[in-house]
C-alpha positions as CSV (number, residue, x, y, z in Angstrom):
1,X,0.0,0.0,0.0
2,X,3.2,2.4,0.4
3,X,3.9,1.9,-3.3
4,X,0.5,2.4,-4.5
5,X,0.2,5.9,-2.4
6,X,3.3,6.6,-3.8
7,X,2.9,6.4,-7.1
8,X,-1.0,7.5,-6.9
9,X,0.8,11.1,-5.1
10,X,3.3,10.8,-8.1
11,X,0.6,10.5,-10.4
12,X,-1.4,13.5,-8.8
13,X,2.0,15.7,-8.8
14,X,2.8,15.0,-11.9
15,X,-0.7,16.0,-13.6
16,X,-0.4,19.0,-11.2
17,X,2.8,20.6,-13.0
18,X,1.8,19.6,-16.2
19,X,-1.7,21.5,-15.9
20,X,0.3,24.3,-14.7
21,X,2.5,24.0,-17.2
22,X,-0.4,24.2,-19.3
23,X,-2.1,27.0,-17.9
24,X,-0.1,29.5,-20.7
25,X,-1.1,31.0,-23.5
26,X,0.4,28.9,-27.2
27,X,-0.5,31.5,-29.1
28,X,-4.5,31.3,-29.5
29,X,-6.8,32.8,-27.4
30,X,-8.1,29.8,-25.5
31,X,-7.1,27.2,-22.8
32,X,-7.1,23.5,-22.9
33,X,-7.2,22.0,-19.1
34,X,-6.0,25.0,-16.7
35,X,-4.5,24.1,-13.6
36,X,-8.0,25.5,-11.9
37,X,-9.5,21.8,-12.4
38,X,-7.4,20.9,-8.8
39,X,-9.3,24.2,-7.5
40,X,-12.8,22.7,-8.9
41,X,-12.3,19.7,-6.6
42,X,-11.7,21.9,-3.2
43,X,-14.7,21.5,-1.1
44,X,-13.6,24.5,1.6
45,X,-12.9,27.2,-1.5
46,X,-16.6,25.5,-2.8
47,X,-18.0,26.0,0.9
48,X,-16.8,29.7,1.6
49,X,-16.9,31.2,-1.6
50,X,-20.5,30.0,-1.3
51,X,-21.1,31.6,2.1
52,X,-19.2,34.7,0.8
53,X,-21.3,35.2,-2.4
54,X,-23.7,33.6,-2.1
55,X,-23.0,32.0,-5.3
56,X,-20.5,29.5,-7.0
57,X,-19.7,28.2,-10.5
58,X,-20.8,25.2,-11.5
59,X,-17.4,23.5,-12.0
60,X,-16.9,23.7,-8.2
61,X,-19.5,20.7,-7.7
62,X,-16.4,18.6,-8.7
63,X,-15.7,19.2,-4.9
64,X,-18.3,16.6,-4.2
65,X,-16.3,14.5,-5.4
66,X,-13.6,14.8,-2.9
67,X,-16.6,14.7,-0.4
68,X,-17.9,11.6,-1.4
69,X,-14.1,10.0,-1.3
70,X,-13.7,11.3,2.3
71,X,-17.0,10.0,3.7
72,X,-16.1,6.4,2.4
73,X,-12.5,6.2,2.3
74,X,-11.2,8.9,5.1
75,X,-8.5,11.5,4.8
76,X,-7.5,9.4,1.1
77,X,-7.6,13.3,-0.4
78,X,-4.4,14.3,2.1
79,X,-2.5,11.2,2.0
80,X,-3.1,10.1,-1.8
81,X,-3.6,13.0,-3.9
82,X,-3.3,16.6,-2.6
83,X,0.0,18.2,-4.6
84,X,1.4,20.3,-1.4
85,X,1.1,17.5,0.7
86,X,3.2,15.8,-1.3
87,X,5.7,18.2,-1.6
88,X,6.0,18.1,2.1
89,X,6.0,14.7,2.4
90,X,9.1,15.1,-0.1
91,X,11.1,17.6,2.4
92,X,10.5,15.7,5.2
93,X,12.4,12.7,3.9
94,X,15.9,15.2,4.7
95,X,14.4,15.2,8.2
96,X,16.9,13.3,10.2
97,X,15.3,10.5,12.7
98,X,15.8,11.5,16.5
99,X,14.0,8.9,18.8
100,X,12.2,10.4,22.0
101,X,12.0,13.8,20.2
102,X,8.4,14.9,21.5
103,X,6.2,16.0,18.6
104,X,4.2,19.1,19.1
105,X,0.6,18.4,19.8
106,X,-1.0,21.3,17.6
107,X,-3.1,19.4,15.5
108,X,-6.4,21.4,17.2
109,X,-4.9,25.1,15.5
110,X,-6.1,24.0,11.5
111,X,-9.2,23.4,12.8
112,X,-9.7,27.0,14.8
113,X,-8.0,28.4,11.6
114,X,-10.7,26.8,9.4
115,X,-13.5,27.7,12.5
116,X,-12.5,31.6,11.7
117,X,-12.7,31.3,7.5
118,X,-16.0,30.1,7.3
119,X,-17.0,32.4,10.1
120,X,-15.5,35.4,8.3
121,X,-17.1,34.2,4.7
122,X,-20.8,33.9,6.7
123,X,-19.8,37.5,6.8
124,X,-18.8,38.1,2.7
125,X,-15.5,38.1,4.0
126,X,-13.2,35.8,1.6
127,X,-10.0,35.0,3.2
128,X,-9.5,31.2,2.3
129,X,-7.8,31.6,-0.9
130,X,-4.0,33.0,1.3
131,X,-4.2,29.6,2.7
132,X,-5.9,27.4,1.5
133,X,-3.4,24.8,0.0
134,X,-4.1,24.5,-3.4
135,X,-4.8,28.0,-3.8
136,X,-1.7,28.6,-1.9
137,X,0.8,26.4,-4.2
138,X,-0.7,27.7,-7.3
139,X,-0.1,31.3,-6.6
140,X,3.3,30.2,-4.9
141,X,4.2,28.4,-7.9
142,X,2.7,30.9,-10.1
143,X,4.4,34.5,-8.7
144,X,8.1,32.9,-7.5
145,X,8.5,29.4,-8.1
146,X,8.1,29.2,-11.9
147,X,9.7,32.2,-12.1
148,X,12.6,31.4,-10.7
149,X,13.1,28.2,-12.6
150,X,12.4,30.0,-15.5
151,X,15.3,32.3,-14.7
152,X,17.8,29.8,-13.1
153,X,17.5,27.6,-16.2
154,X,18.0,30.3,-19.1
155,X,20.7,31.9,-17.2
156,X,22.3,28.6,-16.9
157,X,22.4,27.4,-20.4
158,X,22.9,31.4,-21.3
159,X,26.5,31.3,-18.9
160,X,27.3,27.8,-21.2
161,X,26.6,29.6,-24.6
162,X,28.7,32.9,-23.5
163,X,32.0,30.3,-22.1
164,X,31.8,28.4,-25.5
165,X,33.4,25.5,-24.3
166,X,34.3,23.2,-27.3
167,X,31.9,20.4,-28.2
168,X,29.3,21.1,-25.4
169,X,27.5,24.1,-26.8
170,X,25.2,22.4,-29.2
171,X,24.6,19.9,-27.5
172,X,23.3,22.8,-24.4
173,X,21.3,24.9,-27.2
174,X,19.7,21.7,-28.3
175,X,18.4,20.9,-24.5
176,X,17.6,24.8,-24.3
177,X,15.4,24.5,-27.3
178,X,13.7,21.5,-25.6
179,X,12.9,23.3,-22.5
180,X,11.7,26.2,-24.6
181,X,9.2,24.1,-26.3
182,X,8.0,22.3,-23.0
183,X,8.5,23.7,-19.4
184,X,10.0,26.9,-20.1
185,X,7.7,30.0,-20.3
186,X,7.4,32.2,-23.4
187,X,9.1,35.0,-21.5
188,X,10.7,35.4,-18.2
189,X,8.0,36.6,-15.8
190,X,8.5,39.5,-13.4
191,X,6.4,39.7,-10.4
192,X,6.1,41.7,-7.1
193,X,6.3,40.2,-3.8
194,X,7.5,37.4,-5.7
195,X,10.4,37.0,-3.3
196,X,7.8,37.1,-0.2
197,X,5.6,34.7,-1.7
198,X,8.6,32.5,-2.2
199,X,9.5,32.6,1.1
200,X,6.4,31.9,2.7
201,X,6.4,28.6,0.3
202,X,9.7,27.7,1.0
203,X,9.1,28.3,4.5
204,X,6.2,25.9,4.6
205,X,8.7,23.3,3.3
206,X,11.3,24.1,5.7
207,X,8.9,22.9,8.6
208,X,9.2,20.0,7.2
209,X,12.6,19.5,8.7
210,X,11.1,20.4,12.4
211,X,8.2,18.3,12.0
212,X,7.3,16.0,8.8
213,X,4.3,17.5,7.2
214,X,4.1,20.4,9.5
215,X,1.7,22.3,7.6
216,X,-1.0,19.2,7.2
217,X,-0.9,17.9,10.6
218,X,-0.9,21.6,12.1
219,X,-2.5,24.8,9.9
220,X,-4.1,22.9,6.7
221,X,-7.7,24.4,6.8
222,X,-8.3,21.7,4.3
223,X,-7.1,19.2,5.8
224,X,-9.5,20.1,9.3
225,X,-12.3,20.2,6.9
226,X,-11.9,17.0,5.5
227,X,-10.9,15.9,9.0
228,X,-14.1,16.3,10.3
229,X,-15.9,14.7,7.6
230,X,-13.5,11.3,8.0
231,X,-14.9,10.9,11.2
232,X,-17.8,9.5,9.4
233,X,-15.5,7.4,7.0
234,X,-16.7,3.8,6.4
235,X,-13.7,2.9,5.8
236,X,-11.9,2.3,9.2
237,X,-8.8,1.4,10.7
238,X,-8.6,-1.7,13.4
239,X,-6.3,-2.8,16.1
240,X,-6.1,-6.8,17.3
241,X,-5.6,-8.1,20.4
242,X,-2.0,-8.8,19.4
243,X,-0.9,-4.7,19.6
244,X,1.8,-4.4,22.0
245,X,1.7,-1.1,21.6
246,X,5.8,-1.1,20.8
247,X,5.0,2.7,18.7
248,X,7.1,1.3,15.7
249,X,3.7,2.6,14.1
250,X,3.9,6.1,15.9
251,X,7.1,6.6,14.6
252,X,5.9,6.0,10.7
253,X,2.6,8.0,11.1
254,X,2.1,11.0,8.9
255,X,-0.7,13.0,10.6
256,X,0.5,12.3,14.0
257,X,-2.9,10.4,15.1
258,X,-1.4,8.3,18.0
259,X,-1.8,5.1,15.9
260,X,0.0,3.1,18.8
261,X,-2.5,4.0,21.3
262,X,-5.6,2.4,21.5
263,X,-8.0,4.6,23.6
264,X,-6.3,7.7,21.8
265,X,-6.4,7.1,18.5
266,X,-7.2,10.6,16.3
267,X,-9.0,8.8,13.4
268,X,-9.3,12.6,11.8
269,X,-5.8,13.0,11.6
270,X,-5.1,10.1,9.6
271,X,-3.9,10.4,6.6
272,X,-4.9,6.5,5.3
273,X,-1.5,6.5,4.3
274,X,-0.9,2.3,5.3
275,X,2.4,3.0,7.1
276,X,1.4,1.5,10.4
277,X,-0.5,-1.4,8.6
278,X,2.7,-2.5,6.6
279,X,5.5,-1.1,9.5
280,X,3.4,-3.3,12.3
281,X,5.8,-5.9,13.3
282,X,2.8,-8.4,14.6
283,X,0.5,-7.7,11.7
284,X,-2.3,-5.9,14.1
285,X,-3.3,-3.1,12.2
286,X,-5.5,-3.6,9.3
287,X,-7.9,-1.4,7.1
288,X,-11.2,-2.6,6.5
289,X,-15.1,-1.4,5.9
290,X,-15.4,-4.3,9.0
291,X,-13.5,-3.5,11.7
292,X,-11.6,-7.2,12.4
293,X,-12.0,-6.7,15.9
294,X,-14.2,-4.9,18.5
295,X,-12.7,-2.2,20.6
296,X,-14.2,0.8,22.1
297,X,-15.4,4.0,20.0
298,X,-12.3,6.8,18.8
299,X,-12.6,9.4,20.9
300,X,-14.0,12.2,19.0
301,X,-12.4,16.3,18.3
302,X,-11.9,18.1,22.0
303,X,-11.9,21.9,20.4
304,X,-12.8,22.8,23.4
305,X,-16.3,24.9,23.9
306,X,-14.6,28.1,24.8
307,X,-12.1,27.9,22.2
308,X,-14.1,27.1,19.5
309,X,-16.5,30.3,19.8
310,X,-13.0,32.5,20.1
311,X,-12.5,31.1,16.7
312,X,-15.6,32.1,15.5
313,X,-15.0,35.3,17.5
314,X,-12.3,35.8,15.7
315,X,-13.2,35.3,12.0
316,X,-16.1,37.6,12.8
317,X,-14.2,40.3,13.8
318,X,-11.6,40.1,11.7
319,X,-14.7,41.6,9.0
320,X,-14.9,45.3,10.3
321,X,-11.2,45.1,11.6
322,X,-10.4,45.2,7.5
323,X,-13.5,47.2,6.5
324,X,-13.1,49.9,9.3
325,X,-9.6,50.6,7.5
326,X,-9.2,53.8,5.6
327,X,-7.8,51.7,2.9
328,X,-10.8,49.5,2.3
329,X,-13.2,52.8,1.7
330,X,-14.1,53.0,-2.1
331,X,-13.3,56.8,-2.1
332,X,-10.0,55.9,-0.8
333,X,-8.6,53.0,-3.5
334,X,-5.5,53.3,-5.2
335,X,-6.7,54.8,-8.5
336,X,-4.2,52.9,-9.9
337,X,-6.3,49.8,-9.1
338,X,-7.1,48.7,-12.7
339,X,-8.5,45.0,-12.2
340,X,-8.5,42.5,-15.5
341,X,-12.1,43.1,-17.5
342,X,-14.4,41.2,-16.7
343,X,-14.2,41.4,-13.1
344,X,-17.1,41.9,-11.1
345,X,-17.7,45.4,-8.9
346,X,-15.2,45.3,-6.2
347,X,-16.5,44.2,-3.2
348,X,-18.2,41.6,-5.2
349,X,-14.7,40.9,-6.6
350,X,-13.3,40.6,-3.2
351,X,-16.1,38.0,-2.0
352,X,-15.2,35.9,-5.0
353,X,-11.4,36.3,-5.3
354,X,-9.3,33.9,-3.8
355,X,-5.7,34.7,-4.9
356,X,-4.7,31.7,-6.5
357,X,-2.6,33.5,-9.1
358,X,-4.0,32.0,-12.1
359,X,-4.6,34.7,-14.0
360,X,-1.6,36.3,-13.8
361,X,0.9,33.7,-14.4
362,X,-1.7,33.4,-17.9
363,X,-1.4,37.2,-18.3
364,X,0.7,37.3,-21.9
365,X,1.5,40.8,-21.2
366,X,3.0,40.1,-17.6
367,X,1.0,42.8,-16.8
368,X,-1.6,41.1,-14.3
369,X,0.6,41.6,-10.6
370,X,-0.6,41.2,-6.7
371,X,-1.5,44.1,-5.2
372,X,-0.6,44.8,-2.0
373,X,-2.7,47.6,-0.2
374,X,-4.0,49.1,-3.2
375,X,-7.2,47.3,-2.3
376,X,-6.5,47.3,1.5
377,X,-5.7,44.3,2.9
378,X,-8.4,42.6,2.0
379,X,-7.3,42.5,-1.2
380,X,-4.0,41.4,-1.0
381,X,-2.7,39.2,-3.5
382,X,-5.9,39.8,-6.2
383,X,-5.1,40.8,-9.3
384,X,-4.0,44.0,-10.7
385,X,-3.2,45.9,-13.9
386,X,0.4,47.5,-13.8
387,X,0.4,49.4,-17.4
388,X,4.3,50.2,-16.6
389,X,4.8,46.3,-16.4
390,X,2.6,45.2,-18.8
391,X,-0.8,46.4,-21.1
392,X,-4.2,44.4,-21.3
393,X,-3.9,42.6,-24.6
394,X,-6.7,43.5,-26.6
395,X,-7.2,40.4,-28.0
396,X,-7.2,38.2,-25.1
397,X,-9.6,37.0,-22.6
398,X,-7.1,34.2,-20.9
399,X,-7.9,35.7,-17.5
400,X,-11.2,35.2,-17.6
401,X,-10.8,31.7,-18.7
402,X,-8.6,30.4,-15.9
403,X,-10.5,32.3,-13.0
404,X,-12.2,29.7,-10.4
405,X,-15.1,31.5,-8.8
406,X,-16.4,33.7,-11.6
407,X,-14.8,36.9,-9.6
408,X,-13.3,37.7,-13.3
409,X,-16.1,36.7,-15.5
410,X,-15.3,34.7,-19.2
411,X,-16.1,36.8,-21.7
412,X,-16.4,36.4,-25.5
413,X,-13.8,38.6,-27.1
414,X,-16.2,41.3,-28.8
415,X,-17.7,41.7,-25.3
416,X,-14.2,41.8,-23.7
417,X,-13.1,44.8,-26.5
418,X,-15.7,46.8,-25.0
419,X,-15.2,46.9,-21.5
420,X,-13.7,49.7,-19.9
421,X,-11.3,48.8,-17.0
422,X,-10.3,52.5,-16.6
423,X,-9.1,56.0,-18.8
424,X,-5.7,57.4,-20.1
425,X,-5.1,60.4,-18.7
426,X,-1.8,62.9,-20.3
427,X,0.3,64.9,-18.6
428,X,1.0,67.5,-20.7
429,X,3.8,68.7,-18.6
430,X,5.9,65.7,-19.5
431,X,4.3,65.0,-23.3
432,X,6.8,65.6,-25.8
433,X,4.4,67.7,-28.3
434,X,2.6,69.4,-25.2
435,X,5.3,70.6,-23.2
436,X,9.0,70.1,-25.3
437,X,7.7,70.9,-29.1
438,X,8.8,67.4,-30.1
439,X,6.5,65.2,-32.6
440,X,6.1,62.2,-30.7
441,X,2.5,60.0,-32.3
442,X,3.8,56.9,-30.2
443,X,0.3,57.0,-28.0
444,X,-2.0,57.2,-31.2
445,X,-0.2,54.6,-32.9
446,X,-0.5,52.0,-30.9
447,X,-4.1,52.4,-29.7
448,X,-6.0,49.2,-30.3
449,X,-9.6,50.4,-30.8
450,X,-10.9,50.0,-34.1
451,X,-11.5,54.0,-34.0
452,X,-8.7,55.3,-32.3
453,X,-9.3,56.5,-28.6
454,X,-6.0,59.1,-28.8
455,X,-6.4,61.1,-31.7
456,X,-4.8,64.7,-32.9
457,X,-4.8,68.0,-32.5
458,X,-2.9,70.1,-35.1
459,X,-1.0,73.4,-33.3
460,X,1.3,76.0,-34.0
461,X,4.2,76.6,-31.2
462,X,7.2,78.2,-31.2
463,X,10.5,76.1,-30.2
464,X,13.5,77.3,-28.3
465,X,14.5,79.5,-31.0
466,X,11.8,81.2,-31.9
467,X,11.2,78.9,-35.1
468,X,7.5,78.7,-35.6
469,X,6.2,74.7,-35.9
470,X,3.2,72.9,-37.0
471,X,2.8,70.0,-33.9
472,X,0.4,67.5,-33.9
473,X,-0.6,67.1,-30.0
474,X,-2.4,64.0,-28.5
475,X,-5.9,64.2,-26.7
476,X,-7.6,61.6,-25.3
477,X,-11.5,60.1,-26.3
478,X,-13.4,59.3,-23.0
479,X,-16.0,57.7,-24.6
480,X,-13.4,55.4,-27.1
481,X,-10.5,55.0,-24.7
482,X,-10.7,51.1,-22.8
483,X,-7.7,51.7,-20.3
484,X,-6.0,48.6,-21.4
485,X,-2.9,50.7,-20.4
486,X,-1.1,49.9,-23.9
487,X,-0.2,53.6,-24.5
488,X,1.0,54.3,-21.1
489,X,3.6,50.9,-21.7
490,X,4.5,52.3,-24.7
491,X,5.4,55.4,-23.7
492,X,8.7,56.8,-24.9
493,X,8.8,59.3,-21.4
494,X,10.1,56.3,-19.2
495,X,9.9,56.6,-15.2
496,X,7.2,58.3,-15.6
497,X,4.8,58.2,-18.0
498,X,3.3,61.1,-20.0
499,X,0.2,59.2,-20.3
500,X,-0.9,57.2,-17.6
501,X,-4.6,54.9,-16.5
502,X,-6.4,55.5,-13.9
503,X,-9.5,53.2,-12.6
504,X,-11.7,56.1,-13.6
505,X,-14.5,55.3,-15.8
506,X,-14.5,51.5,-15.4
507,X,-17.6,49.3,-16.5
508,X,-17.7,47.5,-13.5
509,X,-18.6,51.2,-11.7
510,X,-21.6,52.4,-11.3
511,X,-20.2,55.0,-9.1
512,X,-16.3,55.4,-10.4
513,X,-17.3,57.8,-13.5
514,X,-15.6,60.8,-14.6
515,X,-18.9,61.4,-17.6
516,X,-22.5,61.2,-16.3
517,X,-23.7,60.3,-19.5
């Protein structure tokens, strides 16, 4: 049964990085399998995104599926299939073996962290998604992992191209041109707070070397939720007469569920991983939907009364403590908050959203980043339009596509050509024709729409010397102008910008407008 979990988590790994893979544009404007299908099957992102909203896609009763496996098979989703847990399972093998260590007894903390979340989404607040594990290793992987391998590879086989060494160099561009085809991104991506979000991952990993699995046994919010339902599992684990009790099995346990004692066995923590079946020296431990012997009744989750409503406490207040913020106040958003199009009116956004990344590592332009406080903290780590990065491709609707809980709707692409998601704006004391008497038409010519949002005005100025000059002087359509940001990348006035987008005027709005009409 160890080989079969191991290969089925093998298996499961393996389809995870090659959706993720995947989950990039090859040059059409549509997706095959996105790496969002593991996010379909997550019953807590289902549960509070439905308490948040009020509403869920469709795709998301794939979850039941997980549910249905957990009520007849226990824990099977932690032990046999989920992607992070088998990453950690992977770093703890470089933990060394110290017998009589004592192993922290935390196991209760996932399940007050998971107490709060669904507390907080009764509330519309959606905080899930910044820990929730597959929403946390997509956006890990997504913002500094691939990233990074991208970059460590290419500057690799760029260092063997630039030494030259005799006979090797062909051979290295040949691999290069491998990994370009397959794992490689089109272009290296560039993300903010991608070294925090790498360090929080890698961190996660590193506890790994204090405790094996760390994270599931002791803050998986996942993991409680499907915790609680394996109490109910008909598939159950059984303990002969002949149990000694000689912990060979405690040592070899995953979730930490006391497997050697009999009248403390955690059957929510288990992760049905078979180590204490096939370590047990007397052959006592079997799994069976008939228990092969009687013994008395698993005690069941001690939360504790008191503790439990603090957790509930908690994810209730934690609502106004991030609304009562300044920085949460609509009047008081970063107008430089340009979300992808398609997404719905912010604090319906923010109900929905649950960081996972997706859309930006699919963003072509590199454009799509994590905000930070631009949206409060809230919404950190949602989605955000940096023009300066990257534009809004006007030909793409990938984000919408790849996004989970409908907070960035999928729309058809002569939809998605008419949605505002803000308006240029020109500073005319940095425009070239405006302020310097240069001929500069950079703005106009690269405008996407069909009519073009920047168009001309013909002047007559006088430069330095007196010499009197026809200019031709950008202005800027309200009505035409999309805020896709292209004009403000292309912008030959680097640092800053002569023309710049602002959130002003976006569809989603009913109250950001600059024109009443």
């Amino acid at each position: 049964m160890q080989n079969s979990r191991r290969l089925s988590q093998a298996i499961f790994l393996l389809a995870f990085l090659f959706l993720f893979i995947q989950t990039e544009s090859k040059g059409a404007d549509e997706l095959g399998y996105p790496v969002k299908l593991f996010l379909d099957f997550d019953p807590l992102i289902f549960v509070t995104t439905l308490l948040s909203s009020h509403a869920a896609q469709k795709t998301f009763y794939l979850s039941f599926v997980v549910i249905i496996a957990t009520l007849i098979s226990g824990r099977v989703f932690c032990g046999w299939v989920c992607p992070l847990g088998t990453l950690n399972n992977i770093a703890g093998y470089f933990k060394r073996r110290k017998v009589g260590v004592k192993i922290l007894d935390w196991n209760k903390v996932k399940y007050y962290l998971m107490i709060s979340l669904l507390a907080s989404s009764l509330f519309t607040l959606q905080l899930t998604g910044v820990i929730d594990p597959l929403s946390l290793l997509i956006r890990s992987f997504s913002l500094s992992v691939y990233p990074l391998f991208n970059y460590g590879i290419s500057a690799m086989f760029d260092t063997v191209y630039d030494l030259n060494p005799r006979g090797i160099v062909d051979v290295s561009e040949s691999i290069y041109s491998l990994f370009r085809q397959s794992v490689l991104s089109f272009q290296q991506p560039h993300f903010r707070q991608a070294a925090f979000v790498g360090m929080l991952f890698f961190l996660i990993l590193g506890m790994n070397l204090y405790e094996k699995r760390f994270w599931c046994r002791n803050l998986c919010p996942l993991g409680a939720f499907l915790g609680i339902l394996s109490r109910y599992a008909l598939l159950k684990r059984s303990v002969s007469e002949g149990c000694t009790e000689c912990g060979a099995c405690s040592f070899e346990c995953q979730g930490n569920a006391s497997p050697d004692k009999k009248e403390q066995w955690k059957p929510t923590e288990c992760f049905y991983c078979w180590n204490c079946d096939d370590i047990c020296p007397h052959n006592a431990v079997s799994f069976g939907f008939h228990s092969r012997s009687v013994s008395k009744s698993s005690p069941g989750i001690d939360l504790g009364r008191r503790r439990v409503i603090a957790s509930m406490m908690g994810g209730v207040i934690t609502v106004p403590l991030l609304r009562v913020n300044p920085l949460s106040q609509s009047n008081m958003l970063s107008t430089k908050l340009l979300r992808p199009p398609g997404s719905l009116e912010e604090s319906e956004f923010l109900k929905r959203c649950v960081k996972c990344g997706e859309c930006m590592k699919v963003c072509i332009t590199n454009g799509l980043q994590p905000a930070f406080l631009e949206a409060g903290l809230e919404g950190i780590w949602s989605p955000m339009l940096v023009p300066k990065v990257g534009y809004c491709e006007y030909r793409c609707t990938l984000c919408g596509q790849v996004c989970p809980t409908g907070a960035i709707k999928r729309l058809p692409l002569q939809e998605k050509m008419k949605v505002k998601i803000g308006l240029a704006m020109i500073d005319k004391s940095r425009c070239l024709p405006h302020a310097h008497a240069t001929p500069c038409i950079v703005c106009e010519e690269v405008c996407p729409t069909s009519t073009k949002a920047v168009w001309f005005e013909k002047s007559i100025v006088k430069n330095r010397e007196g010499r009197v000059i026809e200019i031709q002087q950008p202005g800027v359509d309200l009505q035409l102008c999309i805020g896709c940001g292209i004009c403000e990348a292309k912008c030959p006035v680097k640092s800053q910008p002569a023309i710049y987008v602002t959130n002003i005027g976006e569809s989603r709005s009913d109250k950001n407008r600059l024109l009443l009409t």
